[in-house]
N, C-alpha and C positions, 0 to 999 in steps of 0.2 A: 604493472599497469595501474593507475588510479585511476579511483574509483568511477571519479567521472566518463574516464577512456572507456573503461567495463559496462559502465549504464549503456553507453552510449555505443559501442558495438552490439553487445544482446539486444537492444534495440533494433539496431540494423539488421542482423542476420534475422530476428522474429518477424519483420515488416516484410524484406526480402522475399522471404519464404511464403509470407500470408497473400503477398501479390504476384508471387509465380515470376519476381525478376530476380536479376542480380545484385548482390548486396553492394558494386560497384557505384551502382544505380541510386542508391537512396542514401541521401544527407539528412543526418540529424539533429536538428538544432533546438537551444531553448527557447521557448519562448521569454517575452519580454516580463520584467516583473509589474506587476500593475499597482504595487504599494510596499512600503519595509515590510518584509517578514513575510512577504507572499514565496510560496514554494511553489517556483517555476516548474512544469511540465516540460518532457521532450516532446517537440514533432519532429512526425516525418514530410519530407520533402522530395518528392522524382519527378523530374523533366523542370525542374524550376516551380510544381505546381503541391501545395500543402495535400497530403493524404490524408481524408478523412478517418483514422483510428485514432484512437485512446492510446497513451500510451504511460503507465505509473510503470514508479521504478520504487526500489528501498534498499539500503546499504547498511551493513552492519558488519565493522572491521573489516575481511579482507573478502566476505560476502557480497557480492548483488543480485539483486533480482528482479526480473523486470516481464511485465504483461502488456499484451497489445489484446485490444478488445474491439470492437464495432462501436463508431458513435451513440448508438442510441443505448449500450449497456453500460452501467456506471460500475467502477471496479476502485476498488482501493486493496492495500497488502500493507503486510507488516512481516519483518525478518527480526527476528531476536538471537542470539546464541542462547543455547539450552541452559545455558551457567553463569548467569549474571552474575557480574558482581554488587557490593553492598552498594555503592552507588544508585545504580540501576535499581535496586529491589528495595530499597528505599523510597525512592521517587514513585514506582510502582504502588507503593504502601500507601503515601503518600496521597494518592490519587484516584486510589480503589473505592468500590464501594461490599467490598469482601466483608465478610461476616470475620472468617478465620483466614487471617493473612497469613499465617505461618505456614502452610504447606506450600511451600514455594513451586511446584509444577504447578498446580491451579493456577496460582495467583499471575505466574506467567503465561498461561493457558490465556485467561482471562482479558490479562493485559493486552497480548496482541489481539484476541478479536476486540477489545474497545480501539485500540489502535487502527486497524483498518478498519472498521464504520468511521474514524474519523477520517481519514483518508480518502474513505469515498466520498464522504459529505462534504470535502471539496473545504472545510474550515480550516480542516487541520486543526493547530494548536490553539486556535479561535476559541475553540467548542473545549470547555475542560473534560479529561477525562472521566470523572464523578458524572458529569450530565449524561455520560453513552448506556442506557438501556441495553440488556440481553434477555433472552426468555430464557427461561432456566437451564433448559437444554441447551445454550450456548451456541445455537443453529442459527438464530436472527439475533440482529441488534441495530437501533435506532439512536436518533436522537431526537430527544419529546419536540422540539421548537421545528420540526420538519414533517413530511408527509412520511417520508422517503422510508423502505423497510429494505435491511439488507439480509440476503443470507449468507452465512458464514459457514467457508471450508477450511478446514484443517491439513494445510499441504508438508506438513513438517517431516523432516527427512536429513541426517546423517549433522546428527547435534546444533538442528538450525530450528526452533518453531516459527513457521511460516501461517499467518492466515489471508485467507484471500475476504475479500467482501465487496459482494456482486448485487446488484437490481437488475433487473430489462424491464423495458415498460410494458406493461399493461394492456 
């Protein structure tokens, strides 16, 4: 199955289930792009009429993973494999604002929660990595040009670091 078929089924069976129908029932489509370089959202769609949730996804080689949330809480995620290659932990280096980049679990630690604050922040690759704030504890991270404060989960599980980065309002 690629990637896209994947996003877009765990989508559907997540939404299915959150509104008590059948997964028969809800089409997922992307939305439209609103400029180069914009990362399209999925929605959902049943009876012909747009579902109000959230819906982020993230793929990483034969990985996906995808969140349905309530409109009014902001979510972003990031999926890494536990074992980047030089590539990857390169660019990571690259972009950090790590003291000691050499312990490569940190630095990948690190990297996915600035990764999902960027994701929630809705910029994406707008926003450079270097700009994304964390408190030391690694529990929040922002970016200074915004109000917005996220907290950051750690969902990592069976050689995949997963972090989730969530708001609700106030």
């Amino acid at each position: 199955m690629s990637e896209h078929d994947r996003k877009r089924a765990l989508a559907k069976e997540l939404v299915a289930a959150r509104l008590g129908v059948e997964e028969k029932d809800v089409r997922i489509e992307r939305e439209a792009p609103k400029t180069f370089g914009f990362h399209t959202q999925l929605i959902a769609v049943v009876d012909g009429q747009e579902v109000p949730l959230r819906i982020r996804n993230a793929n990483a080689r034969a990985a996906s993973l995808v969140t349905v949330s309530e409109p009014d809480v902001v979510v972003g995620i990031d999926l890494r494999d536990a074992h980047p290659d030089e590539v990857e932990l390169n660019t990571m280096k690259r972009h950090s604002h790590l003291l000691d980049e050499s312990d490569h679990a940190a630095l990948l630690a690190h990297w996915t929660r600035v990764q999902a604050v960027r994701d929630a922040d809705g910029r994406g690759t707008r926003v450079a990595g270097e700009h994304v704030r964390l408190n030391s504890a690694h529990t929040k991270g922002w970016v200074p040009d915004r109000r917005a404060q996220y907290d950051l989960a750690d969902l990592s599980r069976d050689g995949w670091i997963i972090t989730l980065a969530y708001a609700t309002p106030a």
